[in-house]
C-alpha positions as CSV (number, residue, x, y, z in Angstrom):
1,X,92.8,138.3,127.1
2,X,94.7,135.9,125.2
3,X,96.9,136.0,122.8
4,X,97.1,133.5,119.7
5,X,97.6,132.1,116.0
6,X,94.7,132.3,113.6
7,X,94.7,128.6,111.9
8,X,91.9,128.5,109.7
9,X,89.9,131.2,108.5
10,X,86.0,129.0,107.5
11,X,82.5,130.5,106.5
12,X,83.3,133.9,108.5
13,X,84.7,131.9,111.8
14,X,88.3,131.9,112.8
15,X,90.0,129.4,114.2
16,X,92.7,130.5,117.1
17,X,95.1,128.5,118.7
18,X,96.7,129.9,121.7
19,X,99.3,129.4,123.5
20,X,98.6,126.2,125.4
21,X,97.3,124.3,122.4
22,X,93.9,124.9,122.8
23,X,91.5,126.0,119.4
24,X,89.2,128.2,119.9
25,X,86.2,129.2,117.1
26,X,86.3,133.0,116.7
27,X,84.1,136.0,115.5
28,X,85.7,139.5,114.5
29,X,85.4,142.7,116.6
30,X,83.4,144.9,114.4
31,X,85.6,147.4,114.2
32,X,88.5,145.5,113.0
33,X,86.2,144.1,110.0
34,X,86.5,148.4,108.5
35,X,90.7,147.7,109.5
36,X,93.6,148.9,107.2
37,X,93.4,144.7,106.0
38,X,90.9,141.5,106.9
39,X,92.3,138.8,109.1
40,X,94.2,136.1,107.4
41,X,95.7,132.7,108.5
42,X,98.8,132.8,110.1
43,X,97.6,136.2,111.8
44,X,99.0,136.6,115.4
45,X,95.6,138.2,117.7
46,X,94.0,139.2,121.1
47,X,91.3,137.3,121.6
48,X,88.7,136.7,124.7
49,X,87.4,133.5,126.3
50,X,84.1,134.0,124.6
51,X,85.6,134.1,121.3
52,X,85.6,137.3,119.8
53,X,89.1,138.9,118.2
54,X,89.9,141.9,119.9
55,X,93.1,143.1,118.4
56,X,95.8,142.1,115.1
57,X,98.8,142.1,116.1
58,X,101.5,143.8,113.7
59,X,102.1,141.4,110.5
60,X,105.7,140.9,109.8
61,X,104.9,139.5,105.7
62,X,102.1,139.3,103.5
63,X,101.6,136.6,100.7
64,X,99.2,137.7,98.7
65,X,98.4,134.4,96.4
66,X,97.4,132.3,98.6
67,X,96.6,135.2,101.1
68,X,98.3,134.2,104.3
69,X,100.7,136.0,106.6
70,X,103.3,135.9,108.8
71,X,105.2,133.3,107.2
72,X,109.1,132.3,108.0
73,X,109.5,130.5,104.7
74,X,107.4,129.0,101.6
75,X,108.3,125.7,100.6
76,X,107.8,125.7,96.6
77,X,106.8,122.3,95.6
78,X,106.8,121.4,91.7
79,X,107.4,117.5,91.0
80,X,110.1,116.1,88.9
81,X,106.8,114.7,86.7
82,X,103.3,113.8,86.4
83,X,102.9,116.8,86.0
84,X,106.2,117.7,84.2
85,X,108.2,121.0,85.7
86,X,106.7,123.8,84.2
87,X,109.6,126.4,84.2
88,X,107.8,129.6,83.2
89,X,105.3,128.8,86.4
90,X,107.9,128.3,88.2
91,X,109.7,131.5,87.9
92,X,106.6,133.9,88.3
93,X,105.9,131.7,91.7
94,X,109.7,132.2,92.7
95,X,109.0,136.2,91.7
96,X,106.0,136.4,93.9
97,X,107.2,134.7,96.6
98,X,110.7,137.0,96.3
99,X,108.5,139.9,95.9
100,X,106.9,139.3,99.4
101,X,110.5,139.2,100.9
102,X,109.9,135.8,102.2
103,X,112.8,133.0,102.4
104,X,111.8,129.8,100.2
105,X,113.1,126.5,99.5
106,X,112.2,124.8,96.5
107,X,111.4,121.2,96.9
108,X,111.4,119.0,93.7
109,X,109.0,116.0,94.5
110,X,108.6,112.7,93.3
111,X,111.9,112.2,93.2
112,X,111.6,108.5,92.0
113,X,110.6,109.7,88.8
114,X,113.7,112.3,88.7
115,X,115.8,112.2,85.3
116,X,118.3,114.5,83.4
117,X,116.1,117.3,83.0
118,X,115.1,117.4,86.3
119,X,118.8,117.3,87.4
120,X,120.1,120.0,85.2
121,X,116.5,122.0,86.6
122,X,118.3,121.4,90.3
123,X,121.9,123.0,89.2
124,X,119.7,125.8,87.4
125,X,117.7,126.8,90.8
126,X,121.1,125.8,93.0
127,X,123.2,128.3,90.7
128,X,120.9,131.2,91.4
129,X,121.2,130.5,95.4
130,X,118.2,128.7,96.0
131,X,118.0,125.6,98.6
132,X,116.7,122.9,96.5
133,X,115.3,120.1,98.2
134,X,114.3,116.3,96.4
135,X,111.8,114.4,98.0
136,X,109.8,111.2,97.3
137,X,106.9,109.6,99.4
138,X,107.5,106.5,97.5
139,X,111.0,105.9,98.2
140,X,111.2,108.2,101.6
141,X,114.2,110.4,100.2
142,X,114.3,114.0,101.8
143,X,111.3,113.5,104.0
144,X,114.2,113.6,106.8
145,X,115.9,116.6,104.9
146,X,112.0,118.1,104.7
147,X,111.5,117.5,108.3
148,X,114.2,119.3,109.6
149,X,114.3,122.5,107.0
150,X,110.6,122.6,108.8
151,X,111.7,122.4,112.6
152,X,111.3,126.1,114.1
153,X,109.5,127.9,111.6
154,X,106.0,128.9,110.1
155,X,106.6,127.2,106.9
156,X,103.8,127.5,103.9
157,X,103.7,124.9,101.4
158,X,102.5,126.2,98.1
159,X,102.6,125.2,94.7
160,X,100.9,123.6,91.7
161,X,97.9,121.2,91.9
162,X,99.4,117.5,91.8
163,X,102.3,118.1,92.6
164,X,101.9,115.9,95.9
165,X,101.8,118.7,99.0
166,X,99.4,116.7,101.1
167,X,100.9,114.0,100.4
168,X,104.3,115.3,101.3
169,X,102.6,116.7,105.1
170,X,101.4,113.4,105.7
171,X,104.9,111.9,105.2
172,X,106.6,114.5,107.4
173,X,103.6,113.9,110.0
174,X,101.4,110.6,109.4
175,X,98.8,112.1,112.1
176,X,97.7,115.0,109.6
177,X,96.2,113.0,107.1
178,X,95.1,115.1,104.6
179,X,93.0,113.9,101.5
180,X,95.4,113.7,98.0
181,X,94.3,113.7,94.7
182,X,95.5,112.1,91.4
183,X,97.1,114.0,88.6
184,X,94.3,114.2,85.8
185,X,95.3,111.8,82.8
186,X,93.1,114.7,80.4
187,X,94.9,118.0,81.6
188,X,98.1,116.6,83.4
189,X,97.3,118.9,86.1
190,X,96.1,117.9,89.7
191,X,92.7,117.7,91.6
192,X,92.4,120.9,94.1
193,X,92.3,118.6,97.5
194,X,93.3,121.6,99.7
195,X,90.4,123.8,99.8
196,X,91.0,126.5,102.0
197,X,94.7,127.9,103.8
198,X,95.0,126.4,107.2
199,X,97.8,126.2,109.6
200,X,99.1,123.0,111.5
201,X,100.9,122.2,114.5
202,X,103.7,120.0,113.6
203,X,104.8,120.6,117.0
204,X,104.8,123.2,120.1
205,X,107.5,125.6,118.1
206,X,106.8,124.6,114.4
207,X,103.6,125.1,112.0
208,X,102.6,124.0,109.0
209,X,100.5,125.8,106.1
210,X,98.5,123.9,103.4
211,X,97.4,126.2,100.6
212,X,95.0,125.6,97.6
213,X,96.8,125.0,94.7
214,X,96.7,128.2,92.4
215,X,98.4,129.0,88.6
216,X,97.0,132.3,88.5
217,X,99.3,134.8,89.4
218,X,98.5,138.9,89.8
219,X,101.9,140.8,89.5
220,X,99.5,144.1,89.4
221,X,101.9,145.5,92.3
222,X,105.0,144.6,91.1
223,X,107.1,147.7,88.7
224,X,109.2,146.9,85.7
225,X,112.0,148.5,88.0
226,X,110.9,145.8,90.8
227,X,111.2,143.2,88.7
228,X,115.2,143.3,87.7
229,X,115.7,142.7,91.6
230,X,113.7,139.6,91.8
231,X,116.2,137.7,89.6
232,X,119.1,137.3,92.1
233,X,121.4,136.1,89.8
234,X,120.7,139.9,87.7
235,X,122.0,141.7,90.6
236,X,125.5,140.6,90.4
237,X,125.8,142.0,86.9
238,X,123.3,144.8,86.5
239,X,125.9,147.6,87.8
240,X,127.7,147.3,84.8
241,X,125.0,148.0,82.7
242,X,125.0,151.3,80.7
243,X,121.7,153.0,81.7
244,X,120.3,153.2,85.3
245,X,117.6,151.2,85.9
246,X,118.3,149.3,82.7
247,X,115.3,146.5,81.9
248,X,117.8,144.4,80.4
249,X,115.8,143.8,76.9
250,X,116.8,146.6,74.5
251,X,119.4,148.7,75.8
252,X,122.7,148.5,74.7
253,X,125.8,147.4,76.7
254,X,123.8,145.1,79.1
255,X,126.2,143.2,81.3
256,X,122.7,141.2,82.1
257,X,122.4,140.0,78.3
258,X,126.2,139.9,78.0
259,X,125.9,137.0,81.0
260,X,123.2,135.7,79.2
261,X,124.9,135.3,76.2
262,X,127.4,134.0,77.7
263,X,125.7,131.0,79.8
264,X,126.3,131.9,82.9
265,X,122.9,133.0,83.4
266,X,120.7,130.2,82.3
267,X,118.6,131.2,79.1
268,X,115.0,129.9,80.4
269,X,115.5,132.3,83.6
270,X,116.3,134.9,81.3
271,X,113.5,134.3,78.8
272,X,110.3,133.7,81.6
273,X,112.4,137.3,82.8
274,X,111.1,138.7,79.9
275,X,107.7,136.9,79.5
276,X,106.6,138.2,83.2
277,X,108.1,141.7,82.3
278,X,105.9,141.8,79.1
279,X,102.9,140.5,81.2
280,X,103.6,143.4,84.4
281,X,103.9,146.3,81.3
282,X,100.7,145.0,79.4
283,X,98.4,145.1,82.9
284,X,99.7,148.6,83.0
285,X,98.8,149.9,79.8
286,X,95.0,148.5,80.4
C-alpha cells in the first residue's frame, strides 16, 4: 500500500500522487463511496498498485466552496480592476474562508492598474490583520513575494473569475501553463478557464490548487452568533458590549458600532457585516 495526495478528482477517476512523484489514476473502494464524506482534492489516501483507494486519511480542513481539503492557506485573489474590487464579495469570501479556520492571504492583482482606491482597500484589509499581497504579471511585482508566501505549503488560489489566477500560477511556475481568459467587455466579469479543482506540484514540499471561479456563496452553516467572530477586527471591541452575544445592529451600548462610528472600524466592513447577517437570518427563516 501506498500512501498519497489526491490531485484531481475527473469523471469518477482520481488522480493520486505519491510520494515519489509518480500519478496514479484511481477508482474508490466501495465502501468508502457510503463514508461519513466523498473524496475531495487535496485528500491524503491509501491506495494500491492497481489503483483502487483503500483508506482517507483524517482531513485536517474542509473548504466547502470550491470543495477541497486539507489546505494550509487560500490565497484570495481580487484585482485592483478589470474587474473593479467588489468589496461586499470580498468580505463573504474572507467569511467563508475564516469560517473554515483556514489562514489566507489576500493578493490584489494587476497591480499596474492599482490607484487610490485600491490603496486605501490595502490599509482597509492590512488594518484588520490580513497579509495583503500586490502582484502584476505585466510588470512582474510580487510574483517573488507570491513565490515565497507559496514555498512549504498546500496553498489554494481562489477567487473571482478574471481576476487573473492562471495567469498568476503561470508566472510563479512558467511550466504549468494553464489556459487564461479575458475579462468580458458585456458583464465585466471573467471567462471560467479553470474547470475543475486540481492540485500542482510546484515542487517536492509545495502544492498548488487551481479552483473554478465561483460568486455564489452558501453561508447555510454559519449562525448569527458565528458570524460576530469572523470580523477580527469585532473581537477586540465586542466585550464591551452590553448584551452577551450582542449582533451589533440594534442593541444599545455597542462598543462594535461605537468603533464604527468612530472610524476605526472601516464602514464598508461593517455594512457587508450586516448585509451577510441579513442574508444567514433570511436562509433561516425559509
Amino acid at each position: 500500500m501506498k500512501t498519497g495526495i489526491v490531485v484531481k478528482n475527473m469523471n469518477g477517476y482520481f488522480y493520486v500522487q505519491g510520494e515519489d512523484g509518480t500519478i496514479t489514476e484511481c477508482k474508490v473502494r466501495g465502501r468508502l463511496k457510503k463514508g461519513r464524506y466523498s473524496l475531495l482534492v487535496g485528500d491524503r489516501v491509501i491506495y494500491g498498485n492497481e489503483g483502487t483507494i483503500e483508506n482517507i486519511l483524517p482531513r485536517r480542513n474542509e473548504l466547502k466552496r470550491p470543495h477541497i481539503a486539507n489546505i494550509d492557506q487560500v490565497v484570495l485573489v481580487v484585482a485592483a480592476h478589470a474587474p473593479d474590487i467588489n468589496s461586499l464579495l470580498l468580505d463573504k469570501l474572507l467569511v467563508m474562508i475564516e469560517h473554515a479556520d483556514i489562514p489566507l492571504v489576500v493578493c490584489i492583482n494587476k497591480s499596474d492598474l492599482a490607484d487610490e482606491t485600491t490603496a486605501e482597500i490595502v490599509e482597509r484589509y492590512q488594518k484588520v490583520g490580513y497579509t495583503v499581497v500586490m502582484t502584476s504579471t505585466y510588470t512582474g511585482e510580487g510574483i517573488d513575494t507570491l513565490r515565497t508566501i507559496l514555498d512549504s505549503h498546500v496553498s489554494a488560489f481562489a477567487g473571482p473569475s478574471g481576476v487573473g489566477k492562471s495567469s498568476l500560477l503561470n508566472a510563479v511556475e512558467p511550466n504549468f501553463a494553464f489556459q487564461t481568459g479575458e475579462v468580458s467587455d458585456k458583464i465585466k466579469r471573467g471567462r471560467h478557464t479553470t474547470r475543475h479543482a486540481s492540485l500542482y506540484a510546484l515542487n517536492d514540499h509545495s502544492f498548488i490548487m487551481d479552483t473554478p471561479g465561483f460568486s455564489a456563496i452558501d453561508f447555510s452553516d454559519i449562525s448569527p452568533e458565528r458570524l460576530t467572530s469572523l470580523y477580527p477586527e469585532f473581537m477586540i471591541y465586542e466585550d464591551g458590549c452590553k448584551f452577551s452575544p450582542c449582533y451589533h445592529e440594534h442593541e444599545p451600548v455597542c462598543t462594535v458600532k461605537e468603533a464604527v462610528e468612530s472610524g476605526i472600524i472601516h464602514k464598508e466592513r461593517y455594512a457587508s457585516y450586516l448585509a451577510i447577517r441579513e442574508e444567514i437570518v433570511s436562509q433561516r427563516k425559509r
